[in-house]
Structures are given as structure tokens and as C-alpha cells.
N, C-alpha and C positions, 0 to 999 in steps of 0.2 A: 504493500500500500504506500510506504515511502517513496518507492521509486516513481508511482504513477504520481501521486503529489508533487513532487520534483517536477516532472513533467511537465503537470498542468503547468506549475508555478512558471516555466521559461517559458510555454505559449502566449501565458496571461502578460507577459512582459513585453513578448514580440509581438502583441498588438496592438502596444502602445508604442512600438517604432515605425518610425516610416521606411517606406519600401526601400527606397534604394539609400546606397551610404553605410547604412547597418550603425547609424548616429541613430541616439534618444529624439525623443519627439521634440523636448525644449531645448534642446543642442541644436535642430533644423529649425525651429521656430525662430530659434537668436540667431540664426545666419540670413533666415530670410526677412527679420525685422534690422537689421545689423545695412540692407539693401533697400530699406523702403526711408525713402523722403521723409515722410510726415509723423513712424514711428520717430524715426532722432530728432525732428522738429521738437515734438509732443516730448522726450526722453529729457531734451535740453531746456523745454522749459519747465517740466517738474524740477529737475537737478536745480535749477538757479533759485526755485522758488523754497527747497529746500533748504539750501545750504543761506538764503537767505533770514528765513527765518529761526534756523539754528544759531545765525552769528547776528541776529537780532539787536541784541543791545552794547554791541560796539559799532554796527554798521549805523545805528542813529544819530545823526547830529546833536538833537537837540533831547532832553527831557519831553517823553509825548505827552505829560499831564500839565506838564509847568507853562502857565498860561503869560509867558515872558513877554511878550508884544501888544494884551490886552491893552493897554495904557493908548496904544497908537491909533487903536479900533475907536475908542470913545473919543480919544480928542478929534478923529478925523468923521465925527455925524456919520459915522456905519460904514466906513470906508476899509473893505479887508484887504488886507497889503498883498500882493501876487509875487509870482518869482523875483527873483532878488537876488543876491549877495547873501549867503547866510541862509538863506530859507528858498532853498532850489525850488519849490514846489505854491510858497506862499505861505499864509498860517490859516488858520479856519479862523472860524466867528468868535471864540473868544483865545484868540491870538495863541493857538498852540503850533507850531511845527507841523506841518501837513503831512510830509515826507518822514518823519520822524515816526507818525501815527501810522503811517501806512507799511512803515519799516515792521513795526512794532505787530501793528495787526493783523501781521502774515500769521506769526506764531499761532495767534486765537485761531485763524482760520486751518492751518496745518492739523492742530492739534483735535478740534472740534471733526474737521473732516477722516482724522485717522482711530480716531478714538468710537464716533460713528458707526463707522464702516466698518470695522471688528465687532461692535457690537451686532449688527446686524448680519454679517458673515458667520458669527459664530452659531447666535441664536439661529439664522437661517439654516445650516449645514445641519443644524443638529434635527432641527423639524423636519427638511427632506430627507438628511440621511434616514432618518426614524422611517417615515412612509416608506421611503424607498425599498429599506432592508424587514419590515414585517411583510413588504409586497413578495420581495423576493423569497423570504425563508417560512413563511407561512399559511401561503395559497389563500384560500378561502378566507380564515380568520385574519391573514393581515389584510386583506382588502377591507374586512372593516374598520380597520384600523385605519389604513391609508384613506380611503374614502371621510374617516370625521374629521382627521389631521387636514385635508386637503382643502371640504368645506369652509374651515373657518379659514383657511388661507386666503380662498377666495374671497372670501367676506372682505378681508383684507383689503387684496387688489381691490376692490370696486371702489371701496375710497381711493379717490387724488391723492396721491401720496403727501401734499403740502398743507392739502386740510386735515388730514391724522397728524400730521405733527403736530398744529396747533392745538388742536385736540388732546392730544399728549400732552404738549408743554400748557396749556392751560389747564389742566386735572395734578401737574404735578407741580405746577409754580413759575417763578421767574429764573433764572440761573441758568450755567455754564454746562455746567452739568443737568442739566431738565436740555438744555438744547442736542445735547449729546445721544441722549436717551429719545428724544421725539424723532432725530434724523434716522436713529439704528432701527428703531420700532418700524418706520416706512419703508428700510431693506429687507427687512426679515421675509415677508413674502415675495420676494422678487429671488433671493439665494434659496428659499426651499422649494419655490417652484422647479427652480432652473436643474437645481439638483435631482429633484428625483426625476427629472424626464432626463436628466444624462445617464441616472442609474437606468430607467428602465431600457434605453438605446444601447445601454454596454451590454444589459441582460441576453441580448438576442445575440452576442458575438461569437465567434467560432470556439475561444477557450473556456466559455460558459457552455457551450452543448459537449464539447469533449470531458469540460471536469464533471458534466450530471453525470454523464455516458460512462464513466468507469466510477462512478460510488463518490465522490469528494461530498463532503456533508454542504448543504446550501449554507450555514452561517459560515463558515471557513470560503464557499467560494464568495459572498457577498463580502465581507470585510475585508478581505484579503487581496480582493481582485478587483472585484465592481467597485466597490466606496472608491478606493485610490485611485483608480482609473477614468472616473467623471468626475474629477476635481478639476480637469483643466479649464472650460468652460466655464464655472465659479471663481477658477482664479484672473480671468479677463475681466467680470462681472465684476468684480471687487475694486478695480482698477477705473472702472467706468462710471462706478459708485461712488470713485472719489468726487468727482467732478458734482456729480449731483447733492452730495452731502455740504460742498461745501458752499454749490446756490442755497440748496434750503435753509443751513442753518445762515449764512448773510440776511434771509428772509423773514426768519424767526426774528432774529437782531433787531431787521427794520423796522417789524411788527412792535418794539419794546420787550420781546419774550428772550431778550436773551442774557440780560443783567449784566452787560460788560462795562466796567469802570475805565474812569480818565484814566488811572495809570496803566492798564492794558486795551487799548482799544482793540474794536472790530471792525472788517469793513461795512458790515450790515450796519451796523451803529451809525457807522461814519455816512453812509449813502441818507440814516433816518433824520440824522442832525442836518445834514446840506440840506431838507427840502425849503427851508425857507430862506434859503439865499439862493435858488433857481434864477432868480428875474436878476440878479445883478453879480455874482458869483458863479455858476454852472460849472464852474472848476473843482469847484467841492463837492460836486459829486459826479462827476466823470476820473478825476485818478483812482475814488477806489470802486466805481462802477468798472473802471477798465483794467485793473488787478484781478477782479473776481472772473470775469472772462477771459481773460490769459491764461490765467490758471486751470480755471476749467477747464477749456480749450484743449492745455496740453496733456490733462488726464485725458479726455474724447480723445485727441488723436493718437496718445502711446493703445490706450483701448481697444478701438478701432483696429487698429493694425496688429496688436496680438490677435486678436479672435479673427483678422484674415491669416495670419500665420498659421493660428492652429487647427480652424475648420479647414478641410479637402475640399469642401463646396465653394467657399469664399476664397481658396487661395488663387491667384493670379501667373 
């Protein structure tokens, strides 16, 4: 029985490689995004947005809370000082460092969109793995299982994914963490769906009819083979997740639901603050309107171009 286990186990492996090369599947994946344009676009602007908000509070000029120019705002009847000497960017409405804030409020948004997105990838994986593997190892009775698991998922999707957050973040408060927990809650059905319809397309695969075919017990092939083998599709989805985590929670911000103080700003914050300087300022809210979509952007395009990497139907 070892040796046919053996077996199984290097089939179940060789049908996660691609045909030619005798290379891993994300060995091929990373040569063919290593070639595509818009992956290293999207690669280069994550990386800067990283390393920016890791070096956060050296790369700021100025203090983002210390309101040092106010003084210039009141003597000049509402007049906000713009680029400059000193304040590359200008200062907001009550005379903070624009650029400073914007430096600053990557961080919130890194951290908000990573924190998220594990939230809801984990919670997710765990609900479809569950469907997935009582489908697989229990016939009948886990379809009932999978069928109630999958119900309330739905339920899920049919809310807007941005009216459940509010919904979340107003049942559990104002905070950083309430925004955290509203953006993962609107992943969680999007990762358990995806999940188990990758488990059930592995189920039909050639090393799943050869290991029924000589005795392999179904929990041993389902955890062993199928679970690790429809992760890659959930791991482009989590990537794509970023992008949207960190609209919604900018969103939440805007909305006042997301409690972020002067000494850490957001850019959701920062976009809710500009609106009443639109008609004479519109600069304060186009830097961190045009941060959040940068960013985004370069999650969508690294995204994008992994899941044409690693689907056979979408590759080029």
C-alpha cells in the first residue's frame, strides 16, 4: 500500500507541473510574468509603495499632525499655501504638510489592506476548504453540509460588498480595527467560493481517479492533494483583494467609520477632510484620490497577470 501511495503522491505532483520544461507550475508562472509588461508595471508599483510606507517616518519632511503653517491660513482670509519651498505638495486646511500626510498614510492604508485581506483569506479558505473536503470525503452527508455552508455564503455575495462593510463597521463601532474586520468580512465569501469550485475542478483530475482506483482513503487524497492543489487561484485572488481592501477601507474613512487620528492619517480621511475646499483647493483631494488609485492599480495589474500566468485558458 506504500508503494501505491508513493505513486499516487508523484502523479498528484505532476499535475501541478506544466507540460513541457519538467519546471513547477510557479517556476513557469514567474518566467512568464518575469515577460509580461504590466505584471513588472503593477510589481514596481507595489514594491515602491511598500518600501514606502515601511520607511515612513524618515521619508517625511515634516510632522503630519503639527499644524506649523496654520498661523499663515488665518492671517491670509482662507488662503491654503500650494507647492512651495518646504512643502513640495502644499499644507491642507489647517496648515499640516500635505506630503508628509500622504507619506504617513500609506502605512494606514498598507496595513489596513494587509491585515484585511488575511483576514478574509483565512476565514475564506477555511469555509470553502470545509465545503469542499465534506463534499469530497462524505458523499451524501457532506453535501448537506456543503449545500448550508454555501447558502449562507450566498447570502453573503448578494450584499454589495461596501454596504456589508458599513454594516459591519456600524454594529461594531468607529476604529482601525472595526475597518479591518468590515473589509475581511466582505472577502470571506469571495475566497470560499472560489475555493471550493477549484476543489471540486481538481476532484475530476486524473490523480484523483487513479488514487480512488487503487484504495487511497478520500481524507488522505482530499488534504493531501486536492486542498494544496486549488490554492493557486486563491493565491491571485488575495492579490486582487488587495486593491479592493484598500478602496473600501479609504471608503469607510471617508464615510467617518474609520477613526484615524492627526498623528496617523488616512487617505480616506484625507479625501473626507478636502471636501470642503473642492471650489478653491481641489488639490487636496486629488494627491490622495491619486495615491489610492496607483496603488490599487498596481495590485489589479500584478493580479491580473498572475491569474493569466497561471490559468491555461487565459495564458497568451
Amino acid at each position: 500500500m506504500s508503494a501505491k501511495t508513493d505513486r499516487i503522491d508523484r502523479l498528484a505532483e505532476l499535475t501541478a507541473r506544466k507540460d513541457e520544461g519538467g519546471h513547477g507550475l510557479w517556476y513557469e508562472a514567474f518566467r512568464r510574468l518575469r515577460r509580461n509588461p504590466l505584471a513588472m508595471t503593477g510589481a514596481v508599483i507595489i514594491l515602491l509603495f511598500v518600501l514606502i510606507a515601511i520607511l515612513a517616518p524618515w521619508l517625511a519632511p515634516h510632522d503630519p499632525a503639527a499644524q506649523t503653517w496654520l498661523g499663515e491660513i488665518r492671517g491670509a482670509e482662507g488662503f491654503i499655501p500650494g507647492p512651495r519651498s518646504g512643502n513640495w505638495l502644499g499644507v491642507d486646511g489647517l496648515g499640516r504638510d500635505e506630503l508628509s500626510r500622504l507619506i504617513i498614510g500609506s502605512r494606514q492604508s498598507l496595513l489596513v489592506g494587509v491585515v484585511a485581506t488575511l483576514l478574509g483569506f483565512t476565514a475564506g479558505a477555511i469555509l470553502g476548504g470545509l465545503s469542499g473536503a465534506f463534499l469530497g470525503m462524505f458523499g451524501k452527508a457532506g453535501r448537506w453540509v456543503d449545500s448550508i455552508l454555501m447558502r449562507f455564503n450566498d447570502m453573503a455575495l448578494a450584499v454589495p460588498s461596501l454596504l456589508l462593510a458599513i454594516s459591519v463597521a456600524t454594529i461594531l463601532g468607529q476604529g482601525l480595527v472595526t475597518v479591518m474586520i468590515a473589509v475581511g468580512v466582505t472577502q470571506i465569501p469571495v475566497f470560499a467560493r472560489l475555493l471550493r469550485g477549484s476543489m471540486l475542478a481538481q476532484s475530476h483530475s486524473d490523480y484523483v481517479l487513479a488514487s480512488t482506483a487503487l484504495g487511497v482513503r478520500k481524507r488522505r487524497i482530499v488534504l493531501n492533494h486536492i486542498l494544496p492543489n486549488s490554492m493557486s487561484p486563491v493565491l491571485v485572488q488575495a492579490t486582487l483583494s488587495l486593491a479592493t481592501a484598500i478602496i473600501e477601507a479609504a471608503g469607510l474613512s471617508f464615510l467617518g467609520l474609520g477613526g484615524a487620528n492627526a498623528a496617523n492619517p488616512e487617505w480616506g480621511v484625507m479625501l473626507a477632510d478636502s471636501q470642503q475646499y473642492l471650489a478653491t483647493n481641489l488639490r487636496l483631494a486629488v494627491y490622495p484620490a491619486v495615491a489610492i488609485i496607483i496603488t490599487a492599480l498596481g495590485f489589479t495589474l500584478l493580479g491580473e497577470a498572475m491569474r493569466e500566468a497561471l490559468d491555461p485558458k487565459l495564458r497568451k
